[in-house]
N, C-alpha and C positions, 0 to 999 in steps of 0.2 A: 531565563529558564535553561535548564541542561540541557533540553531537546535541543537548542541553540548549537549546540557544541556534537552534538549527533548530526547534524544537518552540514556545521562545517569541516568536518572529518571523512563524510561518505562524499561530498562533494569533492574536496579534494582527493581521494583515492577513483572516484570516477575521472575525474581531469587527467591524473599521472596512467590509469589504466590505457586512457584513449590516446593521452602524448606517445606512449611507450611504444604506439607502433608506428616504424617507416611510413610516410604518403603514401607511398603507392600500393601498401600492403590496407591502408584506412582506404583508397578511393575503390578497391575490387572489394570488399568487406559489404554486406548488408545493414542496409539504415533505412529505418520508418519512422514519419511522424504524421499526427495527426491529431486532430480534434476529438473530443469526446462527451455524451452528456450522461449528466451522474444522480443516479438514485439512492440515496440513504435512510438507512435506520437506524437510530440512536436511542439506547437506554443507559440510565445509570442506577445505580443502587435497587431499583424493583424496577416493575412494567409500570408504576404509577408516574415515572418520570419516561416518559414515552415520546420520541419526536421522528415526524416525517419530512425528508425534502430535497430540494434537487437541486439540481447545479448543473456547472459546465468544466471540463477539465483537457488535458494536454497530456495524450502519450508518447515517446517516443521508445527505442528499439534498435538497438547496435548488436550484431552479430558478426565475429569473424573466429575460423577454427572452432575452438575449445572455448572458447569464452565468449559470454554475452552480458549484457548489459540493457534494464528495465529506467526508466523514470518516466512518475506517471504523477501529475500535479492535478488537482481537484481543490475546487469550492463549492461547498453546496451550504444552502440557506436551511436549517430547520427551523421548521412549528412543532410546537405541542400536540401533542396527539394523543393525551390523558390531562385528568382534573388535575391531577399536583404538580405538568408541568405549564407555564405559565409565560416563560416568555423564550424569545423567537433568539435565534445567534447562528453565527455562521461559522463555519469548520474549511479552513484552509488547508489541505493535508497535501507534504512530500512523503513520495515513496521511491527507496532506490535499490534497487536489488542487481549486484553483481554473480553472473553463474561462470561454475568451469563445468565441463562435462566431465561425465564421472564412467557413465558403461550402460548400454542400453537404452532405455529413456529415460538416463535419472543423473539429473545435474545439479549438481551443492550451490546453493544461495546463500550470500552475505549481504547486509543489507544495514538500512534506517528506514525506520516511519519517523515522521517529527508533523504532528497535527496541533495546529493552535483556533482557539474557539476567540471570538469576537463577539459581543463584549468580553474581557477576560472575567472567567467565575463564573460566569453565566454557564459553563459547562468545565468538563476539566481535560487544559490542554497537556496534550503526554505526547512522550518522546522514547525512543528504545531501538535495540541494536537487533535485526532480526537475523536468524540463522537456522535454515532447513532445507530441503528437499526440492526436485523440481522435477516433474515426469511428464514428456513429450509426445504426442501421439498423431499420428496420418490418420486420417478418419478415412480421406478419399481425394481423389483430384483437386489440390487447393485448398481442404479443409485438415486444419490444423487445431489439436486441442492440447491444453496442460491443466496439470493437476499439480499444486503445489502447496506444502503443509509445514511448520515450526514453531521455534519458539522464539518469544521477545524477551531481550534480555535487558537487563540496567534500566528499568521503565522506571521515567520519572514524572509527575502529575503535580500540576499547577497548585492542586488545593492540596499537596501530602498526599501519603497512602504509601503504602510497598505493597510489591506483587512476591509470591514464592520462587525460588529459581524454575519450577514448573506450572506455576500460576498466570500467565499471559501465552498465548498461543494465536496462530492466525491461518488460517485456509483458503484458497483459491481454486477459482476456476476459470480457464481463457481456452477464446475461442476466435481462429483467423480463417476466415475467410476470402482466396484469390477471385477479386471480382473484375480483374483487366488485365489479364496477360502477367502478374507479380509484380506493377506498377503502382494499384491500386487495390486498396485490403478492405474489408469489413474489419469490425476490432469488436470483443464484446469479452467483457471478465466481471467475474464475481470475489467480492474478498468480504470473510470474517475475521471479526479479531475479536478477542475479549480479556481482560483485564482481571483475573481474579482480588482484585485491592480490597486493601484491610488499610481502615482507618482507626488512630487512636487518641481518642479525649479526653487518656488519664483514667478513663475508667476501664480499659482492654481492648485489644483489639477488636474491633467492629466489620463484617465486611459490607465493602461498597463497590462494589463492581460496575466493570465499566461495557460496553458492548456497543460494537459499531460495525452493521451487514451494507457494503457499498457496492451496487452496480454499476456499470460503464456502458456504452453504447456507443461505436463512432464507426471514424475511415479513418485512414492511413495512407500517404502517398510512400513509395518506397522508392529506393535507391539503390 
């Protein structure tokens, strides 16, 4: 699948990103990683193909300067959770989002999702190049929030389908909480995406949309 080639492309520009700096400019730089557990909601085409479920997933979190760096790995198991959906699959998803700071609290992200479903068909595994917005905010002593929004581009789906160049879009929300001196974090974030896709069987464009609401929940040891 193409997602294939979105996964080894941002991977390699995360490697060259994090090679590019001096040691000693990487070991005073900011680094968190942690555990995470994951709640999803998956629809495709209507609410009749409806599924819930959860998982377990892996944040991490590089910060130095102007520039940052997200990778956030998740599996979560869905069920059915409507009559015309019927059987159960698991959703593997990378996500990797490069920022620079830009002025205020608003920093440009580039990025991949590349989410593969198991059994394959059983749902449909897509791949695409993200790029949008990132806004930072102090709430209070330790607590940290972002808000961040764009669009997915070059999306490609296991079973067919095209999206518009303004037809896939995705929103977040995160949330850090200092719970040991900036050693140790709370982690919680929320992301949508959805898939405007059009499928075609010869007879016209059809749409079949895709839509996936994913929570996180964890800690974080920091660096």
């Amino acid at each position: 699948m193409n997602g294939r080639r979105f996964s080894g492309w941002a991977v390699g520009v995360l490697s060259l990103f994090l090679t590019a700096q001096p040691t000693s400019r990487l070991t005073a730089q900011h680094f968190a990683i942690g555990p995470q557990v994951a709640f999803g909601d998956y629809r495709e085409v209507s609410s009749n193909l409806h599924y819930l479920g959860t998982g377990g997933g892996l944040k991490a979190t590089v910060m130095w300067k102007k520039f940052g760096a997200d990778v956030v790995l998740s599996k979560v198991k869905y069920k059915p959770n409507a009559s015309s959906a019927t059987a159960e699959f698991d959703a593997s998803e990378v996500d990797v989002r490069l920022r620079y700071y830009v002025t205020g609290p608003v920093s440009a992200e580039l990025g991949f999702i590349n989410r593969k479903m198991k059994p394959e068909f059983e749902a449909q595994s897509v791949g695409a190049v993200t790029f949008g917005a990132r806004m930072a905010y102090l709430l209070g002593p330790g607590v940290n929030m972002s808000l961040n929004g764009g669009l997915l581009f070059g999306s490609k789906f296991s079973g067919g389908g095209t999206t518009s160049a303004l037809g896939a879009l995705q929103l977040g929300l995160g949330l850090t909480v200092d719970a040991l001196h900036g050693r140790v974090l709370v982690t919680g974030d929320y992301g949508f995406q959805r898939f405007s896709r059009k499928t075609n069987g010869g007879s016209g464009p059809l749409p079949a949309p895709i839509q996936q609401s994913l929570g996180r929940v964890g800690f974080a040891i920091a660096f």
